[in-house]
C-alpha positions as CSV (number, residue, x, y, z in Angstrom):
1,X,-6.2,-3.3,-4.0
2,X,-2.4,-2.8,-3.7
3,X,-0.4,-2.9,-0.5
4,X,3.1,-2.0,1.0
5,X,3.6,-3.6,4.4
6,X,6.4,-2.1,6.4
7,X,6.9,-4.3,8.8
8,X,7.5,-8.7,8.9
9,X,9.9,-11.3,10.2
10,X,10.3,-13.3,7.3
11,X,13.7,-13.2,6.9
12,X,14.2,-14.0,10.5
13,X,12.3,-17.2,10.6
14,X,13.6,-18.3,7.5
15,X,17.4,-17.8,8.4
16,X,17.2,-19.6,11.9
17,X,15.1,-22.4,10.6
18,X,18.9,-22.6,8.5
19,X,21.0,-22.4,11.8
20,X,19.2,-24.6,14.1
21,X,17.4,-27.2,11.9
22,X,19.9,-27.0,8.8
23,X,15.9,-26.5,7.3
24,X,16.7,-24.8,3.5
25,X,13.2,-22.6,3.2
26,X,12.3,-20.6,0.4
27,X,11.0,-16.8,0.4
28,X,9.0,-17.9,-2.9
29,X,6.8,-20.0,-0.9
30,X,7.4,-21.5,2.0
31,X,4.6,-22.2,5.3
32,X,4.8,-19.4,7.1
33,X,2.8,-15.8,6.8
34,X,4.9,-13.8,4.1
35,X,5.8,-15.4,1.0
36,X,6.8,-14.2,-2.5
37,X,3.8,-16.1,-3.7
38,X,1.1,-14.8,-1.0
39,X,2.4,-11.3,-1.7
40,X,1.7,-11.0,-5.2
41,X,-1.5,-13.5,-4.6
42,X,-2.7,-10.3,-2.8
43,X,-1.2,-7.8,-5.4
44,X,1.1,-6.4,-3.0
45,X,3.7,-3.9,-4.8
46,X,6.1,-3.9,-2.2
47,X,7.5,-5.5,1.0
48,X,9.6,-4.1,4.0
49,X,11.7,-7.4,5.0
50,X,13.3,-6.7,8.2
51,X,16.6,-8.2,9.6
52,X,15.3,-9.4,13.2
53,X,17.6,-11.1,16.0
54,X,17.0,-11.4,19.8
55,X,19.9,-9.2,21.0
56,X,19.8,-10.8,24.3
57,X,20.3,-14.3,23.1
58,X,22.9,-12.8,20.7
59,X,24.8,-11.1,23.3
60,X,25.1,-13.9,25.8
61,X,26.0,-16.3,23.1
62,X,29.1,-14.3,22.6
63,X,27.8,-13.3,19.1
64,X,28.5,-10.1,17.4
65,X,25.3,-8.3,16.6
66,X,26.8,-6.7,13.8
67,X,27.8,-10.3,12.2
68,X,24.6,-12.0,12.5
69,X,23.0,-8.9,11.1
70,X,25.6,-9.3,8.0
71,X,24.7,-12.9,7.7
72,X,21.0,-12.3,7.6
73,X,21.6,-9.9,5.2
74,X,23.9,-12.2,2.9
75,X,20.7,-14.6,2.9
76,X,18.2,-11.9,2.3
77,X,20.2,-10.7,-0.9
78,X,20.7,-14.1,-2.4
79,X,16.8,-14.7,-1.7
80,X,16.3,-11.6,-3.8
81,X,18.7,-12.3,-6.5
82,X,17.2,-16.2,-6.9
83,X,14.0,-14.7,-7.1
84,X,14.8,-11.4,-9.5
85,X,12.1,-12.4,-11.7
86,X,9.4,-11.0,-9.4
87,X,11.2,-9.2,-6.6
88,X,14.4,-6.6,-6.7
89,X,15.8,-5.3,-3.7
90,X,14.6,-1.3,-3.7
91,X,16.4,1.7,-2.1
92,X,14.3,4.6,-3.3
93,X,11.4,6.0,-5.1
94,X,12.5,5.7,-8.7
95,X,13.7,1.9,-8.2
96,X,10.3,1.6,-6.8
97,X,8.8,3.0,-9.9
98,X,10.7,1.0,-12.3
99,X,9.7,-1.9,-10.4
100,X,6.1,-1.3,-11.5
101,X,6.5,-1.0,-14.5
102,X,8.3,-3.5,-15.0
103,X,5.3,-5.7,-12.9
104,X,8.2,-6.7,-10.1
105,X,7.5,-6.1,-6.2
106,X,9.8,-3.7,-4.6
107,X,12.0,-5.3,-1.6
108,X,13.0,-2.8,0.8
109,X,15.4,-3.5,3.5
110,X,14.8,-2.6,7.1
111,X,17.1,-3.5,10.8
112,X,14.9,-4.5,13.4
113,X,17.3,-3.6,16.5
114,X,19.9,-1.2,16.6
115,X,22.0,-2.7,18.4
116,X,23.4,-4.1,15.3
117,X,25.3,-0.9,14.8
118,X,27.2,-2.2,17.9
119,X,27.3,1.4,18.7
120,X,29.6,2.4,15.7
121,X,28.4,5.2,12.9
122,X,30.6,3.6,10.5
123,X,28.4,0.1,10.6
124,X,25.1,2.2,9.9
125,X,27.3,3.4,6.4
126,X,28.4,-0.4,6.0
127,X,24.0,-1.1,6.0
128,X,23.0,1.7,4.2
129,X,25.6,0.6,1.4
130,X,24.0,-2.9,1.2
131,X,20.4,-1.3,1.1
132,X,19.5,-0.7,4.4
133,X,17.0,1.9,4.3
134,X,14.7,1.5,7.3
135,X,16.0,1.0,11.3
136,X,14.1,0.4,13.8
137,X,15.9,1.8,16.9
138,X,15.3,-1.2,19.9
139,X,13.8,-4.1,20.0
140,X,12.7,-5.3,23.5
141,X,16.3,-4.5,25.1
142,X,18.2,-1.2,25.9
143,X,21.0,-0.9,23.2
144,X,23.7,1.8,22.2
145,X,20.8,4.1,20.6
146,X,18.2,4.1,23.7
147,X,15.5,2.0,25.6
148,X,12.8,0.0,24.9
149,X,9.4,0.8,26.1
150,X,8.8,-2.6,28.2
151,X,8.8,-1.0,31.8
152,X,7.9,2.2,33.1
153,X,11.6,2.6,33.9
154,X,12.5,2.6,30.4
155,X,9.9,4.5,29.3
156,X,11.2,7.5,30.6
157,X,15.0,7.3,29.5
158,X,15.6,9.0,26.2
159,X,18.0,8.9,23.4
160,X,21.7,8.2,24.0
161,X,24.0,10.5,22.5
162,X,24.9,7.7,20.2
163,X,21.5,7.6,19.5
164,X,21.0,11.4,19.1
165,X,23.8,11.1,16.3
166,X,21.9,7.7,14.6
167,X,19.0,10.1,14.3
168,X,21.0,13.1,12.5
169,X,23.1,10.8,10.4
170,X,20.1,8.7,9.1
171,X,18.1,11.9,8.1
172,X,21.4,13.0,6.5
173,X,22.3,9.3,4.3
174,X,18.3,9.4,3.9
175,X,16.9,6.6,5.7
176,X,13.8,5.7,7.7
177,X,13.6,6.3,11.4
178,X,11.4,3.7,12.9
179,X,10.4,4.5,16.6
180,X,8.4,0.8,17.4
181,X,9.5,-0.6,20.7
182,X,11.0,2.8,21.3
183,X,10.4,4.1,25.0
184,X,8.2,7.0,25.3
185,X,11.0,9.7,25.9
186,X,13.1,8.0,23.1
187,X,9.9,9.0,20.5
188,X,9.8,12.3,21.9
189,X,13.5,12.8,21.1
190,X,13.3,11.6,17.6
191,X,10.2,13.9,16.9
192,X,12.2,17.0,18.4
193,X,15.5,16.4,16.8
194,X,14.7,14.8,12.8
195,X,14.5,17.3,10.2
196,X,12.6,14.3,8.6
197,X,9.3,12.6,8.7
198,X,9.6,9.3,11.1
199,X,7.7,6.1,11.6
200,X,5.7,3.8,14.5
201,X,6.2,0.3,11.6
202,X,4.2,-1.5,13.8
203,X,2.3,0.0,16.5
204,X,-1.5,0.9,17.2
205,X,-3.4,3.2,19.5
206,X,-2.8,2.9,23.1
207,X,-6.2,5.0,23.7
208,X,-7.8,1.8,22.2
209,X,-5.4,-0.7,23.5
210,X,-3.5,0.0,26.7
211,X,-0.4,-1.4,25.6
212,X,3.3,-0.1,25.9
213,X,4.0,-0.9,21.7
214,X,1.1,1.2,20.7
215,X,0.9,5.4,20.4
216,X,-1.0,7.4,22.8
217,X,-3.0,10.3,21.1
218,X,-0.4,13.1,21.5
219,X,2.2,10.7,19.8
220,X,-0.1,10.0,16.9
221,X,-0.5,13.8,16.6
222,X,2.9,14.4,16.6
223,X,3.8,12.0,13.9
224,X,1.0,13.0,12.0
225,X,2.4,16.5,11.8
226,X,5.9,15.5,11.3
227,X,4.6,13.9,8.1
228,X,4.9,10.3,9.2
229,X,2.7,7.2,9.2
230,X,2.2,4.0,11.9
231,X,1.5,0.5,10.4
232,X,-1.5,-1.2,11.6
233,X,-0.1,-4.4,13.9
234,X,-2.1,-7.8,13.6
235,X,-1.0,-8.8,16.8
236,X,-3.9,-9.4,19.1
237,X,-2.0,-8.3,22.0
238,X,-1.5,-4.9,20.4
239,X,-5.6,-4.6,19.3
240,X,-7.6,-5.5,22.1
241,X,-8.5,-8.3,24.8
242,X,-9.7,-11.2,22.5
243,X,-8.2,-14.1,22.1
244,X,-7.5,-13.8,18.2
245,X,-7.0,-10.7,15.9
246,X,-10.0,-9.8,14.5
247,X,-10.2,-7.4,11.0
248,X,-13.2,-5.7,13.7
249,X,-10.1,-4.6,16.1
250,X,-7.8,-3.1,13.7
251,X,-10.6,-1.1,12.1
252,X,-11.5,0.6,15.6
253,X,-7.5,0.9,15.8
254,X,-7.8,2.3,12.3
255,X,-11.1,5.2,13.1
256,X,-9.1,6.2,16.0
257,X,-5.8,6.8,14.6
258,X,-7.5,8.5,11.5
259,X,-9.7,10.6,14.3
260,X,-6.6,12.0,16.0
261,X,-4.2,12.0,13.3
262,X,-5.7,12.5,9.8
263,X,-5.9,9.4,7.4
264,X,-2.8,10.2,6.1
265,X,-1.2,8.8,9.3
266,X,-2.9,5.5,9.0
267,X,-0.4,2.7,7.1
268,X,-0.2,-1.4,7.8
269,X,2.7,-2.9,9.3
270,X,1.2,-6.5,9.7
271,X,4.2,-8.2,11.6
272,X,3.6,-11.2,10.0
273,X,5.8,-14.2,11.0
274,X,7.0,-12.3,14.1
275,X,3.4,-12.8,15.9
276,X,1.3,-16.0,17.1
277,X,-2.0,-16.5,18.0
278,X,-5.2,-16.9,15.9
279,X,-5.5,-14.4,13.6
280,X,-8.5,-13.7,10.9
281,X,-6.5,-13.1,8.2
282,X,-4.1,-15.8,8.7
283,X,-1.3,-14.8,6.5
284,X,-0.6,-12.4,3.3
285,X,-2.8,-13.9,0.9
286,X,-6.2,-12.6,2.7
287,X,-5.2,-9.0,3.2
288,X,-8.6,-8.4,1.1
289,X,-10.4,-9.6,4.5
290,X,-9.1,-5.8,6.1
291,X,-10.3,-3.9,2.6
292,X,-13.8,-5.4,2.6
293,X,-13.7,-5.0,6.3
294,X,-12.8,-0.9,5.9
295,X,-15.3,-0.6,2.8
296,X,-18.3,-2.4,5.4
297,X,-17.2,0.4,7.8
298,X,-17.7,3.4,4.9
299,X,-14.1,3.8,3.9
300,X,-13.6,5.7,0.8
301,X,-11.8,4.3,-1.9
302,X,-9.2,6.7,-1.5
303,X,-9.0,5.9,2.1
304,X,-8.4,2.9,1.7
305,X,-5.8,3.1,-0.8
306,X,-3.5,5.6,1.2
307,X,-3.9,2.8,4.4
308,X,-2.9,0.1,2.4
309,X,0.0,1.6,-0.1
310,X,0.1,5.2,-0.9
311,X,0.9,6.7,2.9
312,X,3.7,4.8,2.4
313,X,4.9,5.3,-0.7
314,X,4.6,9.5,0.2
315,X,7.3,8.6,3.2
316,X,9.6,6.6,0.8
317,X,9.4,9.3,-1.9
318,X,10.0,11.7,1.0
319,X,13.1,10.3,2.6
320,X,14.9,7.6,0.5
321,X,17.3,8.8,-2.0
């Protein structure tokens, strides 16, 4: 089976363990949960790397979010370029295609907190000309586009009218709305006001699990009929009240999302390297745990092909140019 994850933390985790331990770690391999090596171990054709910093942190450290996004993204591309042979940074569905011919994984670039546009259009154009081609709007703070979903106060303020413009200029450069984290009136806004499909990277069903991160029913209709796609977390916090992520939790995740919003809504957006905890498939290299576990539960083949690769590669054909 081929996959296309749209959501880790690699990048993350490889550039602080830089900063703070002066630790030189490889995106070929390295010990952590996404590696070049795991991905293609697990015939993976693609991977959405996203550039993740604690904006808080940042902030109070007197650090320009915009800076430390540019420095991420100066180690991502010279991770790429060392590693060409297998990998090439991808910004649309023709690269993507040549990749596979050519038997190379596509790279594609997300932001994992908009605050790194320090609440200037013109930085979004300065991303989107190094490859950006995926935002996710907030983290777990309120930023210049809108608020997180993390309290009940949040949940209800919507899009700035910063953020109203992100969301018009991204559909307009052709980029990838991602609403995870995004308060609950902030995903409303999005879905009212993008001529484009959007996504949830890495969220599941609230129904299921009652958490803030994951999609109540109406949301999952509403992306589903938008055209977009949410990626399957492996968080156990975001699949049920075990102790460690079982393949048995992100299958009922799975049945309900595909109940409510169609299997073409279903996608996997593992978080890997940005979660703890005990997990059953431990890392990249046993993402065949989640296909056996969908063929025991009477997945089609073509089922299970769309939730691992294809839902995505229909939103990337449909909105990156």
């Amino acid at each position: 089976m081929k996959f296309l994850d749209l959501h880790c933390d690699t990048i993350n985790k490889i550039f602080f363990a830089d900063l703070l331990n002066n630790e030189k770690v490889s995106l070929r391999k390295n010990d952590y949960q996404v590696d070049l090596e795991k991905l293609k171990q697990s015939n993976a054709i693609g991977q959405f790397f996203a550039l993740f910093f604690d904006l808080k942190e940042t902030k109070e450290q007197g650090i320009s979010p915009y800076n430390i996004g540019m420095k991420m993204l100066d180690l991502f591309e010279s991770e790429i370029l060392i590693n060409n042979d297998v990998i090439v940074l991808t910004t649309n569905y023709g690269e993507h295609v040549k990749n596979q011919t050519e038997g190379k994984m596509s790279a594609f670039l997300a932001v994992e907190e908009g605050g790194v546009l320090e609440g200037d259009m013109d930085n979004l154009k300065k991303f989107y000309d190094r490859g950006v081609r995926l935002i996710t709007l907030t983290w777990n703070y309120p930023n210049e586009i809108g608020s997180p979903n993390v309290t009940e106060e949040y949940s209800q303020k919507g899009l700035t009218d910063f953020g109203r413009d992100v969301v018009t200029e991204m559909n307009r450069l052709g980029m990838i709305i991602d609403v995870s984290h995004l308060s609950d009136a902030g995903f409303y806004d999005v879905a009212r006001l993008s001529n484009k499909p959007f996504v949830a990277s890495h969220s599941n069903a609230r129904t299921i699990k009652k958490h803030s991160r994951n999609l109540t029913d109406v949301m999952i209709k509403v992306l589903a009929n938008k055209g977009g796609i949410t990626g399957i977390n492996f968080a156990t916090y975001f699949l049920g009240n075990k102790r460690i992520s079982y393949v048995e939790d992100m299958i009922n995740h799975i049945k309900h999302i595909k109940k409510i919003g169609g299997i073409d809504v279903v996608a996997i957006g593992t978080d890997f390297d940005g979660i703890g905890g005990e997990l059953e498939i431990k890392d990249f290299s046993e993402m065949n745990k989640l296909v056996e576990g969908l063929e025991r539960h009477g997945f089609s083949t073509d089922e299970i092909e769309k939730i691992c690769y294809k839902n995505t590669i229909r939103v990337i054909q449909d909105i990156l140019r």
